[in-house]
N, C-alpha and C positions, 0 to 999 in steps of 0.2 A: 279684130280684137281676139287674143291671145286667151286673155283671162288667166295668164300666167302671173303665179304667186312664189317666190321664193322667199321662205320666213329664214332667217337669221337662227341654227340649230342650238338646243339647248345645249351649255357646256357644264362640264364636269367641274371645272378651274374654280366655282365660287363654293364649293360643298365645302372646303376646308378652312376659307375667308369668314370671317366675323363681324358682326355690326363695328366692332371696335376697332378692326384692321382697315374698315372703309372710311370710317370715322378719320384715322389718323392719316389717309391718304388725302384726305380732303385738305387737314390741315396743314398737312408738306405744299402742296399747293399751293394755301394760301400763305404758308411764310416765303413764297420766292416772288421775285419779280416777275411779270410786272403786277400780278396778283395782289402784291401783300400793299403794293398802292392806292388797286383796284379794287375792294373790296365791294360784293355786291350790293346793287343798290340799295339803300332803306328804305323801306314801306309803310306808310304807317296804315292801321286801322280806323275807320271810319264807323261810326254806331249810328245807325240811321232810324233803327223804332227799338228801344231798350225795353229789357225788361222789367215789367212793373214790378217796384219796391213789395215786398212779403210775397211773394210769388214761389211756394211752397216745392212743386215741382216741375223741374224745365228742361226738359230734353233736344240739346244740343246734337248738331254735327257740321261738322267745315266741310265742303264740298271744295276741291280746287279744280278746276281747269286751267290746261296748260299746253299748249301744242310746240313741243321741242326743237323744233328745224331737225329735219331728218340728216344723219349722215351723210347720205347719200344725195342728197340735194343742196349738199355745203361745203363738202370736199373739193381742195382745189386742183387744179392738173396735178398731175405727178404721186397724187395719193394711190396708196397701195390699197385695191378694188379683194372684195372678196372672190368676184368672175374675172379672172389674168386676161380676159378676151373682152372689155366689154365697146358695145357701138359705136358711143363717145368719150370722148376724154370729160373729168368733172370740168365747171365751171364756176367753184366757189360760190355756187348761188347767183352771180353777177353782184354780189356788195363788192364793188369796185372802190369805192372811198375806205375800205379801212386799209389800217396801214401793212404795208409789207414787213411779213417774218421775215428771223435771221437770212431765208433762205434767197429772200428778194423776193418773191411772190406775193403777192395783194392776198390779206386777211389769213395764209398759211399756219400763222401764231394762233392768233382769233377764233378759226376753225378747225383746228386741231381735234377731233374728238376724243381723244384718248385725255386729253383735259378738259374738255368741256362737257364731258358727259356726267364728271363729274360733280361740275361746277352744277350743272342737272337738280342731281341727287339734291346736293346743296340745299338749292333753292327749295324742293320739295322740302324738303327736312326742317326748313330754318321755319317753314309755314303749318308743319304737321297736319294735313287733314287727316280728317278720317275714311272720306272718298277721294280718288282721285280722278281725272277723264282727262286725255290723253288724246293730241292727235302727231301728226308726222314723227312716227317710233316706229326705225326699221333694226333695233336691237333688243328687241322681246327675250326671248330666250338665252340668249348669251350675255343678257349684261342686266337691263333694267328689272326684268321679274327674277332673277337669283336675287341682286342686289337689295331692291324693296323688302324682298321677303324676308333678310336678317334683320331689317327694323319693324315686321309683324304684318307686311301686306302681304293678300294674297288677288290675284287679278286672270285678266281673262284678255288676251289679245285678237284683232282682226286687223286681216291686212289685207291692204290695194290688193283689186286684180289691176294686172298691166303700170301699177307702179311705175313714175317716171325717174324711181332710183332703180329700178333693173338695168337701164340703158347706160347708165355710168357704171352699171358691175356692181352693187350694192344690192342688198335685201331690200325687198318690199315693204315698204314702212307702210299706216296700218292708225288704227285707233283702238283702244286700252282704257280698261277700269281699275283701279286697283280699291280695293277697302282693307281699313285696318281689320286683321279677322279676330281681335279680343272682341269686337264692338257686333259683326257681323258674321252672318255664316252665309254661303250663296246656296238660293233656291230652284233657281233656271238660271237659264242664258239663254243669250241668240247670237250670231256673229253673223255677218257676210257684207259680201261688196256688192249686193246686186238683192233689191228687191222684187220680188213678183206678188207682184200688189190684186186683189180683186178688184179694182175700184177703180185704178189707173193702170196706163203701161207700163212692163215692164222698166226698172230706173238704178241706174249703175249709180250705188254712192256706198262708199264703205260706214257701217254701222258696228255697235254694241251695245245689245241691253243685257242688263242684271234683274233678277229679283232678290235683294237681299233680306233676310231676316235678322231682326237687331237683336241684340244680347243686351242690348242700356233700356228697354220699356216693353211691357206685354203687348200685343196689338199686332197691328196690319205690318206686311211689307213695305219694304220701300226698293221703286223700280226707279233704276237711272238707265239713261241713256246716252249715249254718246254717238256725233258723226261730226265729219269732215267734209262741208259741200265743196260745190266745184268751184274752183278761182275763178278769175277775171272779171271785171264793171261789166265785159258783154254778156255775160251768160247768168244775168239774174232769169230769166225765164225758166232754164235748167237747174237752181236753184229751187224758185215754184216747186216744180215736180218732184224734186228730192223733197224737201220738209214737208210737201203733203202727203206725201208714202212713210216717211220716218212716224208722224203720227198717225195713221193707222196700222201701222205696225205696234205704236206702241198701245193704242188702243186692243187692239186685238191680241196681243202677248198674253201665255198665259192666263185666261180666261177663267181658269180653273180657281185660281189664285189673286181675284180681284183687288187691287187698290188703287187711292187716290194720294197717296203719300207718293208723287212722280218729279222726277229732277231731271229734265234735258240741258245736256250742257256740249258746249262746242265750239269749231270754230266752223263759223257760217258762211265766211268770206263773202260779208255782205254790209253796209251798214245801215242804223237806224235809220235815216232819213236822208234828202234827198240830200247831193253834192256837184259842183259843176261837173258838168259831162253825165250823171249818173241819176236814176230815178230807182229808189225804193221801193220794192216790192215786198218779199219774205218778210220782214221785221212789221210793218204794217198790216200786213194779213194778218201775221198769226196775233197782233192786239185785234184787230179787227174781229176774227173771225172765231178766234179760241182765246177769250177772255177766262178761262181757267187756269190761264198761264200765266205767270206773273215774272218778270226779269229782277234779278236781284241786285242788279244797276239801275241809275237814275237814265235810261239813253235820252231823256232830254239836255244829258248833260257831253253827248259825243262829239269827240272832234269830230270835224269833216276834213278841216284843212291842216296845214304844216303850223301856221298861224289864225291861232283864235284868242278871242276874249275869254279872261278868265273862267268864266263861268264856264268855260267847254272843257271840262278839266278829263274827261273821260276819256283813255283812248289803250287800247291793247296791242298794234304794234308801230312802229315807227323805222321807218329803215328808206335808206336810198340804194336806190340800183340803177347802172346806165342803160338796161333797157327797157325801162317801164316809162310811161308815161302817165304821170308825173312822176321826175328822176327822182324826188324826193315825197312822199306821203304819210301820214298820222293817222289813225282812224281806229273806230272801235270794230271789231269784226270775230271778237268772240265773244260770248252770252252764257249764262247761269238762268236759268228759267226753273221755276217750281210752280206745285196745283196753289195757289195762292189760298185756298183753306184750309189745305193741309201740312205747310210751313209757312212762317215768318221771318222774313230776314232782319236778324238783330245788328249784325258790320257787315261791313265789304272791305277789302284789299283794296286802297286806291293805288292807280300808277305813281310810279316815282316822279318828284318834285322836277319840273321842268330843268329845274339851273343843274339839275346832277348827269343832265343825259350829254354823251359822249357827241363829238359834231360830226363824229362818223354815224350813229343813232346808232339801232341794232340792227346783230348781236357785236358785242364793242367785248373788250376787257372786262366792265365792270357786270356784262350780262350774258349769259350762254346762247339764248335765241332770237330771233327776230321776232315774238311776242311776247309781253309779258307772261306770267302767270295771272291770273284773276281767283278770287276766292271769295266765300260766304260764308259766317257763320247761320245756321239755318235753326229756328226753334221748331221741335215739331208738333202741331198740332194733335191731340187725339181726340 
């Protein structure tokens, strides 16, 4: 291991751009084809504990998680790399089922990122949080933190060592906080891809914490955090060892600056509960073992399979690829967790209504990534 990092350099090109210039580029977008047929999906909100009637004062914030499909891990052959040398040629991700651009190449259209990055923003935008947490972002500097920050975010990127988008010639994509900063000012940070824990061994997983102080209520901080465990059904074990170091880190963060007002959000690449081939580990522990956490999802509500009964209505991404097994899978695999005393979660973001999703799944026309976004609005406790 390398422990090689190339971040994507900040550019000059957006200092002169305007919230209003990205605004109307959004909307060129969406008046052409095949966009202006595809419009993306509808969302609705879900109220799952409201707030009580004469309830004087209530301090809000939407938290979103969102993990973007990196560039560089969706680009197909023949995209123009920011490394002119790199190992491999891309491989479009292997989404083999969508359909060929003009150019004849499978999903070429689809994964364009010079449109889809936008189609990005979009999404963030049409959901407004006031946090956001962010994984596979290998355009920090040059695209996503200029951008955000003409609509009033200010953020904090960390990215992969040894990134498996350096090998196609792309930047290292990474995990990201952004907060609106009318609402928020930041107190600390941490970033890295590599924890050295006292308590366990050393554990390669990319991280971010904030400590934010709010501008909407007098009182304690509030820490989020954000990480990206390791893929695949084999490596829950390696999972284990990442979320048991991500909380004591976040335990030990900051010390100086105590609070219980803490939001872990992320994509865990793991799910709730057991599925054929697959046994639960992470999501069971941490009910088991740190009940001061609370998910701001029902996960008794997760898919497991491509086909469930209704009631399984939960699930964050859905996509087929010809070389996974299974070619095609549904499943919840990213999380909103809060100190369940020191927020309430009033809605949730459900996924989009089954009959809308494309028979290619994601990321299709009508959606930018192979996950959804997920969101909370949270009340905060003092």
């Amino acid at each position: 291991m390398s422990d090689e990092v190339v971040a994507a350099p900040a550019s000059s090109y957006w200092e002169s751009i305007t919230a209003d210039d990205i605004r109307k580029r959004i909307e060129v977008i969406k008046s052409r084809e095949p966009y202006s047929s595809n419009p993306l999906y509808p969302r609705e909100w879900e109220v799952v504990d409201p707030i009580a009637p004469g309830t004087n004062t209530t301090y809000l914030l939407r938290l979103m998680q969102f993990n973007l499909l990196a560039e560089g891990l969706s680009c197909v052959a023949g995209t123009q790399a920011p490394n002119p040398n790199p190992k491999k040629q891309p491989e479009g991700g292997n989404f083999t089922e969508l359909p060929k651009g003009p150019d004849g190449v499978i999903g070429s259209e689809i994964l364009d990122f010079a449109t889809r990055k936008f189609r990005i923003v979009e999404e963030i935008l049409s959901k407004g949080p006031d946090i956001l947490t962010v994984q596979e972002l290998d355009r920090f500097g040059d695209f996503f933190q200029p951008v955000l920050s003409k609509f009033g975010y200010d953020g904090i990127f960390s990215p992969k060592a040894d990134s498996p988008c350096l090998q196609f010639g792309f930047y290292s994509d990474g995990v990201a906080i952004f907060w609106k900063r009318e609402k928020f000012t930041l107190t600390s940070s941490a970033i890295a891809g590599k924890i050295e824990s006292p308590t366990y061994d050393p554990i390669d997983v990319v991280y971010a914490i904030v400590k934010l102080h709010p501008k909407m209520w007098e009182g304690t901080d509030v820490c989020v955090a954000t990480c990206h465990l390791k893929a695949k059904s084999s490596n829950e074990a390696k999972r284990m060892a990442q979320i048991r170091s991500i909380l004591e880190l976040i335990r030990n963060f900051d010390t100086d600056n105590p609070t219980k007002h803490i939001i872990l959000a992320g994509d865990f690449n793991t799910d709730p509960c057991d599925r054929v081939g697959f046994v639960a580990e992470v999501i069971p522990w941490l009910g088991a073992e740190h009940k001061w956490l609370k998910s701001s999802y029902p996960l008794d509500k997760a898919s497991t399979y491509v086909t469930d009964d209704d009631c399984k209505w939960l699930w964050t991404t859905w996509k087929k690829r010809a070389q996974s097994d299974p070619s095609e899978i549904k499943h919840a695999i990213d999380y909103i967790f809060h100190d369940r005393d020191s927020f309430r979660t009033i809605q949730i973001l459900r996924p989009p209504a089954e009959e809308f999703i494309m028979d290619h799944r994601l990321p299709c026309w009508r959606y930018p990534s192979d996950h959804i976004s997920i969101a909370a609005d949270l009340e905060v406790v003092l």
